[in-house]
Each structure stands twice: as structure tokens, then as C-alpha cells.
C-alpha positions as YAML, in Angstrom:
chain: A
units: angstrom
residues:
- id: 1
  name: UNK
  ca: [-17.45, -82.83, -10.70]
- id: 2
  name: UNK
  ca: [-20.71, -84.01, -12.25]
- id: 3
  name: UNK
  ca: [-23.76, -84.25, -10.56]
- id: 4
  name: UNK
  ca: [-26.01, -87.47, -9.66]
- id: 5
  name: UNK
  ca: [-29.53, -88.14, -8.85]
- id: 6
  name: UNK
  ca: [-30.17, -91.17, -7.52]
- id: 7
  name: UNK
  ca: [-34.10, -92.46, -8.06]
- id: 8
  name: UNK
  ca: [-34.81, -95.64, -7.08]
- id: 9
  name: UNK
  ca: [-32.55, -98.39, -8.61]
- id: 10
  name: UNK
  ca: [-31.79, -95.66, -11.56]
- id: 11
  name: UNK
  ca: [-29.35, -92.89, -11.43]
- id: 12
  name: UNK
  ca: [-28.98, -89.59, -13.71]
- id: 13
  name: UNK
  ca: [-25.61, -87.65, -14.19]
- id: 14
  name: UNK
  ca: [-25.95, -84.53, -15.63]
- id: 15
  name: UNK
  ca: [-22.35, -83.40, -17.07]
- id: 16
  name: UNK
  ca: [-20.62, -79.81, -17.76]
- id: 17
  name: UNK
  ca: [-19.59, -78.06, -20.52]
- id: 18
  name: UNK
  ca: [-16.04, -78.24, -19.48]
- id: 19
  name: UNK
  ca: [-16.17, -82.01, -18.38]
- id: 20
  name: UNK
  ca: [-15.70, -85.25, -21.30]
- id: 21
  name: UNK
  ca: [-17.29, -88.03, -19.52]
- id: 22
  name: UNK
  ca: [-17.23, -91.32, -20.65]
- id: 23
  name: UNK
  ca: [-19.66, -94.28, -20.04]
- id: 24
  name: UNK
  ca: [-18.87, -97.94, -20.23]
- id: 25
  name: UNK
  ca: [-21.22, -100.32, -20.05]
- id: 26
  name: UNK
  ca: [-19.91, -104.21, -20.22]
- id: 27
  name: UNK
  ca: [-16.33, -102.85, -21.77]
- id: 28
  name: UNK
  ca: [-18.59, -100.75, -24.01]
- id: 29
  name: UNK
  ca: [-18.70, -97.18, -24.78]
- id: 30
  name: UNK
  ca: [-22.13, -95.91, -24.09]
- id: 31
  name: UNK
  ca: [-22.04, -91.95, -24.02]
- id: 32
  name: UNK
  ca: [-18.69, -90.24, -24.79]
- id: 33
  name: UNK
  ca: [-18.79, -86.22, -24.86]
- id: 34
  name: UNK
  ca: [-18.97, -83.24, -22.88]
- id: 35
  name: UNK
  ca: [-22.28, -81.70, -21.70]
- id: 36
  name: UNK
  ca: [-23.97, -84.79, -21.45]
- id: 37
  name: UNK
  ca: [-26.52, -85.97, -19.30]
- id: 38
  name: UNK
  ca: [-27.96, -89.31, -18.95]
- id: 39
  name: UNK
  ca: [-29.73, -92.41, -17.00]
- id: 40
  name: UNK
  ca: [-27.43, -95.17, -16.35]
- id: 41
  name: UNK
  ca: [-27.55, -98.37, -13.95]
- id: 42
  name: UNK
  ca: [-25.16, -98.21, -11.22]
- id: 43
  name: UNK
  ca: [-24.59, -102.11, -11.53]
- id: 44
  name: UNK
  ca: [-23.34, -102.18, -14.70]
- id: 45
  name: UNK
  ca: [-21.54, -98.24, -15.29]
- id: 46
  name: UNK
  ca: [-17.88, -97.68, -15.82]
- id: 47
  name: UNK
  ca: [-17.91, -94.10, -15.60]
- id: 48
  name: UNK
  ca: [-15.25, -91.38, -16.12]
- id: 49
  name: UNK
  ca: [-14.58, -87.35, -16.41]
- id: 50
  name: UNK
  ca: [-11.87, -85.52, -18.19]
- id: 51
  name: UNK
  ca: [-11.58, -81.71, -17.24]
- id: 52
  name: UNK
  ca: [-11.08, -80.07, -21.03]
- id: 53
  name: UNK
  ca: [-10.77, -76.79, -20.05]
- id: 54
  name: UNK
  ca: [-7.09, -74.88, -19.56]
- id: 55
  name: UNK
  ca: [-5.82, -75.40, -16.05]
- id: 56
  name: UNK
  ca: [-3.10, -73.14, -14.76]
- id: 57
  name: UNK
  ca: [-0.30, -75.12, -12.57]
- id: 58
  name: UNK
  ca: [2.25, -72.79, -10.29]
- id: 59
  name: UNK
  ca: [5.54, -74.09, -9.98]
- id: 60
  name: UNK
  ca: [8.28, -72.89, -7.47]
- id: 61
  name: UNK
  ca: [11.54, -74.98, -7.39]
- id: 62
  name: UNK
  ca: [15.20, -74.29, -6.12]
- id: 63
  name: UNK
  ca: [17.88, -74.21, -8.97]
- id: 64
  name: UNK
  ca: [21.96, -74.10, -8.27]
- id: 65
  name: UNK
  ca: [23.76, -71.33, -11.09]
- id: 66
  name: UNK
  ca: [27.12, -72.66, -12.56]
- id: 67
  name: UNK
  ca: [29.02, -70.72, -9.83]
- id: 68
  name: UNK
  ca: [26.92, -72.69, -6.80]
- id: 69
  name: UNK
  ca: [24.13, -69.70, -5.92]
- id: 70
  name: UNK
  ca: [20.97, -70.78, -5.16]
- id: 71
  name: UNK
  ca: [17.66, -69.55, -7.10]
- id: 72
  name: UNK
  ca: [14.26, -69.52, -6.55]
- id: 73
  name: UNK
  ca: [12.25, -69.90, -9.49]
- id: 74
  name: UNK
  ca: [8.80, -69.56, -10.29]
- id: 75
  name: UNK
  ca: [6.66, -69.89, -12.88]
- id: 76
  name: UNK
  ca: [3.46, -71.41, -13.75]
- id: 77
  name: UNK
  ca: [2.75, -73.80, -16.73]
- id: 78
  name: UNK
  ca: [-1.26, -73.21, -19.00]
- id: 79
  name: UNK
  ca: [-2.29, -76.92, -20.20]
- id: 80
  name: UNK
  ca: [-4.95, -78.70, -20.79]
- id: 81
  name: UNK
  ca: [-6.02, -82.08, -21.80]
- id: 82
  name: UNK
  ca: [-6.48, -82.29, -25.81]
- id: 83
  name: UNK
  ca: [-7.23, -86.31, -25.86]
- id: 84
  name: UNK
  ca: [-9.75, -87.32, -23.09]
- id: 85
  name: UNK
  ca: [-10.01, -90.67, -24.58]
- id: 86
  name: UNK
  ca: [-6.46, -91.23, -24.23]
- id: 87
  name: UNK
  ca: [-5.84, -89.54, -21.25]
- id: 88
  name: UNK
  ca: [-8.57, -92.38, -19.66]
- id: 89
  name: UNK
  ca: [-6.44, -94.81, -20.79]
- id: 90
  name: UNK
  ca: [-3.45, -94.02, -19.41]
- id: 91
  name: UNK
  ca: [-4.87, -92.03, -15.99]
- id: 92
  name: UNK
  ca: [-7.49, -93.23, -13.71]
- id: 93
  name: UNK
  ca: [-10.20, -90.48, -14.49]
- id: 94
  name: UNK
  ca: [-13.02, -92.68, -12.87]
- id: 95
  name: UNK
  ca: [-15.80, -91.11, -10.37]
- id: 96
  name: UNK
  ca: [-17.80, -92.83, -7.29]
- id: 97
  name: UNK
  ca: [-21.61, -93.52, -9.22]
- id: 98
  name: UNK
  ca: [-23.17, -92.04, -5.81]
- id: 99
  name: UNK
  ca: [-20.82, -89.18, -5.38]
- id: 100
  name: UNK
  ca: [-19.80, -88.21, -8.95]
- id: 101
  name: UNK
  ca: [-16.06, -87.53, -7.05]
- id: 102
  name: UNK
  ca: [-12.61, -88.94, -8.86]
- id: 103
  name: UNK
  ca: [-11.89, -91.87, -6.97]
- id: 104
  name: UNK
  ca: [-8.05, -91.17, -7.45]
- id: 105
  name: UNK
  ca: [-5.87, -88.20, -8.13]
- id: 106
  name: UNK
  ca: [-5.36, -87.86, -11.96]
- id: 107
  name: UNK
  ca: [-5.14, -83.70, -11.69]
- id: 108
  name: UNK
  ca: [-2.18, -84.24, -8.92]
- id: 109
  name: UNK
  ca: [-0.46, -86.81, -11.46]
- id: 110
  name: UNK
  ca: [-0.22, -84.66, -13.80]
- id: 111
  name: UNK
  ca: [0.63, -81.69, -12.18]
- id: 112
  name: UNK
  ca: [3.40, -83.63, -10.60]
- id: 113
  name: UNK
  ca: [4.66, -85.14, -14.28]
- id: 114
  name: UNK
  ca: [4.42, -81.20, -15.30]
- id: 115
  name: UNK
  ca: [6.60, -79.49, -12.23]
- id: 116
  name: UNK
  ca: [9.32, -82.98, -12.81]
- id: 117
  name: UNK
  ca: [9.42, -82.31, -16.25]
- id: 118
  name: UNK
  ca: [9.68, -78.14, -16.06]
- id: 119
  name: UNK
  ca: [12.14, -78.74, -13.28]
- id: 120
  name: UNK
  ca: [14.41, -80.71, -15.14]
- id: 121
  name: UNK
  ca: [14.73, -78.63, -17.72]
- id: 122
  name: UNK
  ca: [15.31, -75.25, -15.88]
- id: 123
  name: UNK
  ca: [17.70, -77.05, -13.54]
- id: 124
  name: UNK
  ca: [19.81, -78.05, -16.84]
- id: 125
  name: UNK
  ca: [19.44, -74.64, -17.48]
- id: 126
  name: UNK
  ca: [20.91, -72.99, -14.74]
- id: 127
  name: UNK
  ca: [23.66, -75.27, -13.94]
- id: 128
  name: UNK
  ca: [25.39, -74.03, -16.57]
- id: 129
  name: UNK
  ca: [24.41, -70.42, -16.17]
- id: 130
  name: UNK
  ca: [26.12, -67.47, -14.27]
- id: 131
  name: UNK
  ca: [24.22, -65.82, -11.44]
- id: 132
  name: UNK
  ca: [24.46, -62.80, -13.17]
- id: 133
  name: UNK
  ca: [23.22, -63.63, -16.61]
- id: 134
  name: UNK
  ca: [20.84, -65.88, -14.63]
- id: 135
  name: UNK
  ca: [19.47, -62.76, -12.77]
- id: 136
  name: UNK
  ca: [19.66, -60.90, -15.88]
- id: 137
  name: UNK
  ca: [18.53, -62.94, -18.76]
- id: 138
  name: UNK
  ca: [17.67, -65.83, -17.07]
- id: 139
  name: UNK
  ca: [13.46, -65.55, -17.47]
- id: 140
  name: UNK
  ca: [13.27, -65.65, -20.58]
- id: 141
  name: UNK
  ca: [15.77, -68.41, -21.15]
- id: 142
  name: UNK
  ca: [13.81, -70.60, -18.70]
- id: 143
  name: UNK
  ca: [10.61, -69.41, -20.39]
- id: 144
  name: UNK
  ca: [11.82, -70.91, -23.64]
- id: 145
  name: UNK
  ca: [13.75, -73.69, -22.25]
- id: 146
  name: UNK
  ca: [11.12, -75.53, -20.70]
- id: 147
  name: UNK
  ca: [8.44, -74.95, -23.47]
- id: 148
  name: UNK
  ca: [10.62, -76.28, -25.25]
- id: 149
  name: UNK
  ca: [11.19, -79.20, -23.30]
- id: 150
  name: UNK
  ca: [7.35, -80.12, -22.41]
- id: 151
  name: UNK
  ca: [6.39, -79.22, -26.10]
- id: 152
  name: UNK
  ca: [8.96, -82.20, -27.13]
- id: 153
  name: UNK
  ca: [8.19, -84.57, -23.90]
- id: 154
  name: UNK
  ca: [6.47, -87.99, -25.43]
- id: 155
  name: UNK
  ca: [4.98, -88.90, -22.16]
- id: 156
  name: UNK
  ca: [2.58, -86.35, -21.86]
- id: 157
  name: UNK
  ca: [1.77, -86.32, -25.51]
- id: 158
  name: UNK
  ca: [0.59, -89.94, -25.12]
- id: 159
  name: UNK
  ca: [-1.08, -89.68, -21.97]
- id: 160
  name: UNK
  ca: [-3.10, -86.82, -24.37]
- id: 161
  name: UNK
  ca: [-2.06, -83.70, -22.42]
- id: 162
  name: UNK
  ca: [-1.42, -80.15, -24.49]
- id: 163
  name: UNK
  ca: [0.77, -77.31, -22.89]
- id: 164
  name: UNK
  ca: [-0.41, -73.83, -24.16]
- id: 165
  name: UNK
  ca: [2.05, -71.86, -22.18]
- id: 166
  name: UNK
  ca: [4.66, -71.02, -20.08]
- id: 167
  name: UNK
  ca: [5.29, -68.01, -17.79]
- id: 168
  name: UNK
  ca: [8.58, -67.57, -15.41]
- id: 169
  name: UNK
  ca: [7.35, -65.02, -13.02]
- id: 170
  name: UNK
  ca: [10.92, -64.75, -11.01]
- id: 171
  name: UNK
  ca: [13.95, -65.86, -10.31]
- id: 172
  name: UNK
  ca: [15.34, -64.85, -7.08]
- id: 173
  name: UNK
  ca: [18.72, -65.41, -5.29]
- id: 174
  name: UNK
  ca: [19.22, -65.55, -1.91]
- id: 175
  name: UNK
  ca: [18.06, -62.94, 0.86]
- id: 176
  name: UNK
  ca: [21.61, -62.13, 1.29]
- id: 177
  name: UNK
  ca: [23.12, -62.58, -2.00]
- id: 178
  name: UNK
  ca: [20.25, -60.50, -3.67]
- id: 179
  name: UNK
  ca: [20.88, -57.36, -1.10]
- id: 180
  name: UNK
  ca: [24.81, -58.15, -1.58]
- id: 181
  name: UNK
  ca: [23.92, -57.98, -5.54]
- id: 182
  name: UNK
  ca: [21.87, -54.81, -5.00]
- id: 183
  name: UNK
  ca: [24.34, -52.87, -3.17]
- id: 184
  name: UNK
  ca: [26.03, -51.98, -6.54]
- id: 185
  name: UNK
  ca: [23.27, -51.03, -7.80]
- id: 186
  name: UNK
  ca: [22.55, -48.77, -4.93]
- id: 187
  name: UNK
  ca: [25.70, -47.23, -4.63]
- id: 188
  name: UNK
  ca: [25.72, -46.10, -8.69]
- id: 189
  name: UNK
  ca: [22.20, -45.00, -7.87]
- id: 190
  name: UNK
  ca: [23.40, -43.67, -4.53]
- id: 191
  name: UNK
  ca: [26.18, -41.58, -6.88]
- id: 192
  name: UNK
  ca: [23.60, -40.50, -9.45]
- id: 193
  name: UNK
  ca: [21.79, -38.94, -6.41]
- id: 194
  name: UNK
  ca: [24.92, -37.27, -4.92]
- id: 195
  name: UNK
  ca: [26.14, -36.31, -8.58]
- id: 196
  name: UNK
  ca: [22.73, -34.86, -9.27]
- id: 197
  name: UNK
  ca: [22.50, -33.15, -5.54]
- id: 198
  name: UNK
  ca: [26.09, -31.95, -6.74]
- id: 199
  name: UNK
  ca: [25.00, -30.99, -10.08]
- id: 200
  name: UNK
  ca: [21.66, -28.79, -8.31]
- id: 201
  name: UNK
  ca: [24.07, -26.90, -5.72]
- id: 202
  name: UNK
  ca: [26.39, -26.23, -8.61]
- id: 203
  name: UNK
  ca: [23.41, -24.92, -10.75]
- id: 204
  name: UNK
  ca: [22.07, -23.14, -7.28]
- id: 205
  name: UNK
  ca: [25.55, -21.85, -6.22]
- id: 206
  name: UNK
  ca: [26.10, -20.49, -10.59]
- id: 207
  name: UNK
  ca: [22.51, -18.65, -10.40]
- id: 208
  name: UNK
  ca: [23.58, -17.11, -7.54]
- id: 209
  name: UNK
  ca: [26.56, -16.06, -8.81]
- id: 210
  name: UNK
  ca: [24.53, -14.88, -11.69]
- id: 211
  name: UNK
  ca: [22.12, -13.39, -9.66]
- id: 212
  name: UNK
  ca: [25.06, -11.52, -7.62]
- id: 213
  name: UNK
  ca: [25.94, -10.28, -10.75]
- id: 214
  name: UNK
  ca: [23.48, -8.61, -11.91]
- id: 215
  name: UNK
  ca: [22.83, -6.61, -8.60]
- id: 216
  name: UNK
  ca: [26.57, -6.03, -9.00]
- id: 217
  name: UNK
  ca: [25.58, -4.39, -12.27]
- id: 218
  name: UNK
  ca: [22.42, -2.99, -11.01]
- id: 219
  name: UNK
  ca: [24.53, -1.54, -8.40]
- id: 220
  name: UNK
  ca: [26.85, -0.18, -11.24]
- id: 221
  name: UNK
  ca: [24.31, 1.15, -13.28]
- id: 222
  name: UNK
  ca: [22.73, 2.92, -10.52]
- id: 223
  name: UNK
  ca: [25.45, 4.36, -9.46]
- id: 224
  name: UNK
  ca: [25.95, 5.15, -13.04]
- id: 225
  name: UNK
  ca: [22.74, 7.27, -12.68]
- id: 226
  name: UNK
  ca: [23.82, 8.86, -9.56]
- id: 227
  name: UNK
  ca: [26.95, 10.15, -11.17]
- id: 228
  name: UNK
  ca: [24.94, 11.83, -14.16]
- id: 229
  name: UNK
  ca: [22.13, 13.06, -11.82]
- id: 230
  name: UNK
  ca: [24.93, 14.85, -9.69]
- id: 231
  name: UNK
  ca: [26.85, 15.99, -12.73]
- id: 232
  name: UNK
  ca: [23.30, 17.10, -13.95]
- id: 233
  name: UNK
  ca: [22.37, 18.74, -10.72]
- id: 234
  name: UNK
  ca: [25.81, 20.43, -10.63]
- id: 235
  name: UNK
  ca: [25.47, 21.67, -13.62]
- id: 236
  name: UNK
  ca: [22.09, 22.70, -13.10]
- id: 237
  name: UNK
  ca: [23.19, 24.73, -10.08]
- id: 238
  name: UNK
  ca: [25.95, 26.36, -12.05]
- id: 239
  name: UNK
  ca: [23.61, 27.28, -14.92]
- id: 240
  name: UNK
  ca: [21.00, 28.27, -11.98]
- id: 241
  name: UNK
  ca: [24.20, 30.51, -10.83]
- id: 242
  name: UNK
  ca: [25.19, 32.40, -13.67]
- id: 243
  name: UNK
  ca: [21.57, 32.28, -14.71]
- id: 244
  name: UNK
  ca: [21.47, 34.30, -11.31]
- id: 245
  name: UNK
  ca: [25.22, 36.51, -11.32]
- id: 246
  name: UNK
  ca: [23.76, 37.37, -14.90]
- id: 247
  name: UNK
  ca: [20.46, 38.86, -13.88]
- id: 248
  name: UNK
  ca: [22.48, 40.15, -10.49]
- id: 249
  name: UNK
  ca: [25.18, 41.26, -12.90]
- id: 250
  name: UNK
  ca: [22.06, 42.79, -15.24]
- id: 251
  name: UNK
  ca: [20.38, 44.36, -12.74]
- id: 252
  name: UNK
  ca: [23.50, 45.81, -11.02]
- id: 253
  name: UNK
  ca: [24.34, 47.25, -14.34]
- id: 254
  name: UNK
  ca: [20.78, 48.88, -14.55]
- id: 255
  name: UNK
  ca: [21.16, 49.99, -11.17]
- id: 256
  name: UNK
  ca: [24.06, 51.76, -11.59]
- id: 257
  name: UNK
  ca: [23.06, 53.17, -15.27]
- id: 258
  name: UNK
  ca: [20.32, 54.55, -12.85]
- id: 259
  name: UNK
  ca: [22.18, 55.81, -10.62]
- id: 260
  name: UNK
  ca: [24.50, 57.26, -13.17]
- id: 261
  name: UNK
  ca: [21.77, 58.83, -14.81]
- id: 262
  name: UNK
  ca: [20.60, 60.38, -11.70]
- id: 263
  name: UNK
  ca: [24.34, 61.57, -10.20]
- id: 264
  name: UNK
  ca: [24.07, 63.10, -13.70]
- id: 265
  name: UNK
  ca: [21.07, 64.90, -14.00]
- id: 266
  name: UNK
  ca: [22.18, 65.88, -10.14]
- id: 267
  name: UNK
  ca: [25.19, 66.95, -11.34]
- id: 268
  name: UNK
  ca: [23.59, 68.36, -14.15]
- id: 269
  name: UNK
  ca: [21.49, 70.27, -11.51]
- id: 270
  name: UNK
  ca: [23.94, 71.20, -9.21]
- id: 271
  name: UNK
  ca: [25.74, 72.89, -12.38]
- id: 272
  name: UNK
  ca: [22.96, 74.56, -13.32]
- id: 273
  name: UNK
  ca: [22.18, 76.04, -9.63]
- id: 274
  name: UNK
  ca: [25.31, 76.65, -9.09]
- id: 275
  name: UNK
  ca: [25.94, 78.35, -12.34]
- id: 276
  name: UNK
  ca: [22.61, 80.35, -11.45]
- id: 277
  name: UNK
  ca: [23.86, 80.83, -8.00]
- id: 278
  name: UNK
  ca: [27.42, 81.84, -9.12]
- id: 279
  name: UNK
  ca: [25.38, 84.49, -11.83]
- id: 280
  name: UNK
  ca: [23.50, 85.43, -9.44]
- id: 281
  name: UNK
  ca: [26.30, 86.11, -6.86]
- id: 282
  name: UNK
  ca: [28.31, 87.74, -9.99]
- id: 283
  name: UNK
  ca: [25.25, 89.80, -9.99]
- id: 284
  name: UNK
  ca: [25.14, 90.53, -6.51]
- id: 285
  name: UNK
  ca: [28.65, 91.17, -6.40]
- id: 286
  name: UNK
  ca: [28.54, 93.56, -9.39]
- id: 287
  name: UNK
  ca: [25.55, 95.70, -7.97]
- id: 288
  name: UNK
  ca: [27.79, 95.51, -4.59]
- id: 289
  name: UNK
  ca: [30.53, 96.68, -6.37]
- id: 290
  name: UNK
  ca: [29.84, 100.02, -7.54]
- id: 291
  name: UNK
  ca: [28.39, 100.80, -3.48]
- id: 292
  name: UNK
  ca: [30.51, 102.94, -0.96]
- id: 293
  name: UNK
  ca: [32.19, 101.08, 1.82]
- id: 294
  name: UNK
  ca: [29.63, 102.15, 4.63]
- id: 295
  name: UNK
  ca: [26.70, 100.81, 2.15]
- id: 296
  name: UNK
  ca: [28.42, 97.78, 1.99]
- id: 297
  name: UNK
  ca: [28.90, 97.76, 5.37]
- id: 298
  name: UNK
  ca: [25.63, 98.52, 6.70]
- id: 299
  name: UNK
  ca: [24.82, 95.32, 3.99]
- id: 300
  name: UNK
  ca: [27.07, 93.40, 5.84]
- id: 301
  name: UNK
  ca: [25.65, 93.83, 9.18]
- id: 302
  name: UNK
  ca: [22.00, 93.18, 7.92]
- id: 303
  name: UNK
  ca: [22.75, 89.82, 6.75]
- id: 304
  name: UNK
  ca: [24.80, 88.87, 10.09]
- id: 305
  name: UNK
  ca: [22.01, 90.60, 12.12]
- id: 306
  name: UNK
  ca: [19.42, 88.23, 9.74]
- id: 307
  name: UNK
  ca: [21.45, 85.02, 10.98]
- id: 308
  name: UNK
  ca: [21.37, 86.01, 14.80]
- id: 309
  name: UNK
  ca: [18.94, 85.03, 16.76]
- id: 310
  name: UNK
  ca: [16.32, 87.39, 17.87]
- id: 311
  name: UNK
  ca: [17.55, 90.29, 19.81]
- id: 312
  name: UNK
  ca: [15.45, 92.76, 21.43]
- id: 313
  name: UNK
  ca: [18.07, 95.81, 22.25]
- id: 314
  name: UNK
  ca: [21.02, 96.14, 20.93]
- id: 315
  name: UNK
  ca: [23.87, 99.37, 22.78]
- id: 316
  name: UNK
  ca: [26.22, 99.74, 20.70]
- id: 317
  name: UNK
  ca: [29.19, 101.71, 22.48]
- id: 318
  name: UNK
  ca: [31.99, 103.71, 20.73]
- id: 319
  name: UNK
  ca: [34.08, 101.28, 22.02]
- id: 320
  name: UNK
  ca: [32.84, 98.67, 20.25]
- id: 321
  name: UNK
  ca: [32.86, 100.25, 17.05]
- id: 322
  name: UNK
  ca: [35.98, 101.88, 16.87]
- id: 323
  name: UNK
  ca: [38.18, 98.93, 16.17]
- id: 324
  name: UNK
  ca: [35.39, 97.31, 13.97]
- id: 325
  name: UNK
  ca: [35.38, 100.76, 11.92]
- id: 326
  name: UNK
  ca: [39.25, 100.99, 11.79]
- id: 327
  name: UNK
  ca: [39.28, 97.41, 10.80]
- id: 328
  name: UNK
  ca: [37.07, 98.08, 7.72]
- id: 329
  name: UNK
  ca: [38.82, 101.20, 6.55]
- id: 330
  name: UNK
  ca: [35.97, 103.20, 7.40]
- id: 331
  name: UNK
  ca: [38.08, 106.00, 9.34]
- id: 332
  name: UNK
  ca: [38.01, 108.99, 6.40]
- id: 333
  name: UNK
  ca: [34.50, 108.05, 5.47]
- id: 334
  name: UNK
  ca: [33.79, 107.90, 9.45]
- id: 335
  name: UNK
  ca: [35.12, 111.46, 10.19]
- id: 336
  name: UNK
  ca: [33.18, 113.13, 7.53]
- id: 337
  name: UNK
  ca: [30.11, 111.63, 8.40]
- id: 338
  name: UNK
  ca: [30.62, 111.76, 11.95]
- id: 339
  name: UNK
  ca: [31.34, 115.40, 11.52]
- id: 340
  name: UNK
  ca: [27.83, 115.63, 9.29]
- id: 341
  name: UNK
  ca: [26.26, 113.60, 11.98]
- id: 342
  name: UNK
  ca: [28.17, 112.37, 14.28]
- id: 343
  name: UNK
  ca: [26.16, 109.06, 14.34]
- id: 344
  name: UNK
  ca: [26.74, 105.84, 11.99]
- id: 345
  name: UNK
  ca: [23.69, 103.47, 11.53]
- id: 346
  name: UNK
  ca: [24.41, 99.94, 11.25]
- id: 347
  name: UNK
  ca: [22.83, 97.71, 9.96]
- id: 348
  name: UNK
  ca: [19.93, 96.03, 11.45]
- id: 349
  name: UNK
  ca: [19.54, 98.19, 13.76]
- id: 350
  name: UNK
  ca: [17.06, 101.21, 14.39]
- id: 351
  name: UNK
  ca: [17.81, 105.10, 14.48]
- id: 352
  name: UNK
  ca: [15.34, 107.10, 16.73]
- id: 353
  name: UNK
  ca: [14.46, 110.19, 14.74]
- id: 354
  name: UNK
  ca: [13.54, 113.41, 16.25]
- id: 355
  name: UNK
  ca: [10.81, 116.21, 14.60]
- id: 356
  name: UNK
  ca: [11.65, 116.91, 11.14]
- id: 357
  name: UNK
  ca: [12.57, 113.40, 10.22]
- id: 358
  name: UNK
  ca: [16.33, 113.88, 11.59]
- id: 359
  name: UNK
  ca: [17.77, 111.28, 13.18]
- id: 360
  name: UNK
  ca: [18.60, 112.12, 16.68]
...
């Protein structure tokens, strides 16, 4: 919208950069350009102003597919105008002189002109088109389809209009068809998930097994160990044990070399004493040999008297040594001597002598 001053029976406009405004004067062109700004009489202006720069226009429009589903398309169309000059002439672009306001709509006609014509050509589009391959491919069909179409429509190229582009943004079906058409989709994705959650307890339930496995093995392997350490340990304890029965078995054979040694030497010994003992007795004997019987008698009754025990007095009685005389085959030897004497001394015992040394 361009901006007037109004000062006294003068007025100035003052234009923009994106505006083309054109000024008649009398059915003649005055100022025609954009960015202009200029003094004018209100009585005698004819002024107008063309918008150059690109406009965007949204579109949203119901289409039926070839198998009656409804769509919802939208899209939104770039254009601009190219020929101000002949845009003025065939679209009331005039503004108030005190306002600088379009005193019609030129922006809504061709807006409208632009959402007909896109219309028409995605609605000849789609009536011939699937809902699938509408849903599927159908954006960029419309896309091209109505370029296309506005790029070849002679009404706006005379009334000096340019479209730059075109943009489908959606097409949509129906609430309920579009969650009935998504429900396929949902289910295969539905199954991926399952197959997947399938796939991941398969995987969980074969590392397990794995896992069981090897602390099967483990298990084996220690047990494994176990086996040689008791094999080991036996066999330690049986070399421990006739490490031990041979040292016991050594020293048992020392011991009794030892002790064989010394039942020999005490053998030895004993031979030796008693072959001194037995030369001594032959000895003895020999020097008792050669003695009369009441030497060897009164011998005799020294050695018994020496193992007795300690006697004081001793009577011996003719009684008593009768049979004890008689028994030793003393009786010749006894009558002589008795007759020399008449008294025997034994022995170990003491004779009383009288003067002279005599025996009494």
C-alpha cells in the first residue's frame, strides 16, 4: 500500500520497492515504475499499484480417486506478476488518492483464478488415479500436473501473471480410511516387532544355552582337576608311605643289625665267660680232684655254710651226722679218724682247742 500526504490542494505518494504504480493523468501515462514517489493533483490522477514481488497462495481442495475415496490435498502455488502494465489492464489495480488502499480486490481475483485453475487440474488427476498410487505417488504427480497446467493456462499469461512454483504438501484420505490404510502397515510393523522380540529371546535363550555350556564345561574341567589332584594326592600319600615303610623298613633293619650285633658280642661274651667259667670250674674241679673225700667234704660244707644266713651256734649231734657221713661214704675214713680223734670238723664251723694247740 503506498503512502499519501495530503498538503493543501496537492498530494505526494511515495511508492515501494516492491510496488509498480502507475499514474494517469487525462488517459495519459505520467509516472510508470516501482519506487517512485511523486506530487500529483487529486482532480485529475488515475492512479494504480501492482505488487511485483513473489506471493505465496495455499490451496486446500477435496479430490475423489478413481475408486470414489475422498482426498484432501494441499499445496501452495509461488507467483508473481511479471507484466504490471498488463495486469492493469485486465484487473482493477486502482487505489483511493486519500487512502492509497485498492479500491477492489485484484489479489483475491487472482488467487481465486489460481486455486480454479490448480483444482482443475489435480481433480483430472485423481479421478483417474487409485487411492493407493494416489497415497503413494500421488504428490509428485499433482506437483507436476498442475505446473504443468498453469505454466500452459493463456488466461493468466495475458492478464501478465508468472507462476514460479508449485509445492503439494499432502494428500490425505479420510480419518477412517487413512487408519483403515495404516493398519497394514501396523500389523507388518507390529510383526517386525514380534519377529525381532522373537529373534532377541531366541538370541537370549542360545547365549544362555551357550553360557550353560560353558559352566557345564567349567564344571567338567574342574572336576577334571579334582580327579588329577586326588590321583596326585593319592599318589602322593602312597609315595609318602613307602617313602615311610622304607625308612621304617631301614631303620628296622638297622635296629635289628644292632641288636644282632649286640646278641652277638653278648653271645660272644657269654662264650667267653662261660668258657672262662667252665676253665675255671675244670680248674677247680681238677685241684678238687686229687683231695680226699673229708677235704672235699669239709669244702662242701664251707660253701653251703657261705650261702646260709648268719648263724651264731651251730650243735651238731652224732645223730645228725651219722646218716650225712654214711651218705657220703665217709664211714672207713670216719673210723680211722674218729679213732685218731674221735672228732670230725666240718666245715664252717669252729673247733675249740685245748693247751698245746689240740683240738679238744
Amino acid at each position: 500500500m503506498a503512502d499519501i500526504v495530503r498538503i493543501a490542494f496537492l498530494r505526494h505518494l511515495r511508492g515501494r520497492p516492491t510496488a509498480h504504480v502507475r499514474h494517469l493523468r487525462r488517459g495519459k501515462v505520467v509516472h510508470d515504475g516501482t519506487g517512485l514517489a511523486f506530487w500529483f493533483r487529486p482532480l485529475t490522477a488515475v492512479l494504480s499499484e501492482v505488487p511485483v514481488d513473489d506471493r505465496e497462495l495455499p490451496l486446500m481442495f477435496h479430490a475423489r480417486t478413481s475408486d470414489f475415496q475422498d482426498l484432501t490435498v494441499q499445496a501452495s502455488v509461488t507467483f508473481r506478476v511479471a507484466d504490471p502494465v498488463l495486469a492493469t489492464s485486465r484487473l482493477d489495480f486502482s487505489i483511493s488518492l486519500a487512502s492509497g488502499q485498492w479500491t477492489g480486490t485484484p489479489l483475491e481475483q487472482i488467487g481465486g483464478l489460481l486455486t480454479e485453475t490448480a483444482q482443475q487440474h489435480s481433480l483430472a488427476l485423481l479421478a483417474v488415479t487409485p487411492l493407493a498410487d494416489a497415497l503413494s505417488s500421488g504428490v509428485a504427480a499433482v506437483r507436476d500436473r498442475v505446473a504443468a497446467g498453469l505454466a500452459a493456462d493463456r488466461r493468466l499469461t495475458d492478464t501478465g501473471i508468472e507462476v514460479i512454483a508449485v509445492r503439494v504438501v499432502a494428500i490425505r484420505p479420510e480419518p477412517d480410511m487413512e487408519k483403515a490404510l495404516q493398519t497394514p502397515a501396523r500389523e507388518l510393523v507390529q510383526q517386525e516387532a514380534d519377529r525381532a522380540t522373537y529373534e532377541r529371546r531366541a538370541l537370549a535363550v542360545e547365549r544362555e544355552r551357550v553360557i550353560g555350556e560353558n559352566e557345564m564345561q567349567s564344571q567338567i574341567e574342574l572336576a577334571r582337576m579334582e580327579e588329577r589332584l586326588v590321583v596326585q594326592r593319592g599318589a602322593n600319600a602312597r609315595r609318602q608311605a613307602e617313602e615311610a615303610a622304607a625308612a621304617n623298613r631301614t631303620e628296622t633293619e638297622a635296629q635289628a643289625d644292632r641288636e644282632r650285633r649286640l646278641g652277638d658280642a653278648r653271645a660272644h661274651t657269654t662264650r667267653v665267660s662261660g668258657e672262662a667259667a667252665g676253665a675255671a670250674e675244670t680248674a677247680r674241679v681238677s685241684a678238687y680232684r686229687d683231695l680226699p673225700d673229708a677235704t672235699l667234704l669239709g669244702l662242701t660244707i664251707k660253701e653251703l655254710a657261705g650261702s646260709l644266713p648268719q648263724i651264731g651256734t651251730i650243735v651238731l649231734t652224732p645223730d645228725l651226722l651219722t646218716p650225712l657221713l654214711a651218705r657220703l661214704g665217709l664211714g672207713d675214713a670216719g673210723d680211722g679218724d674218729a679213732g685218731a680223734g674221735g672228732q670230725a670238723q666240718l666245715p664252717g664251723t669252729r673247733a675249740q682247742r685245748g693247751p698245746g694247740g689240740q683240738p679238744q
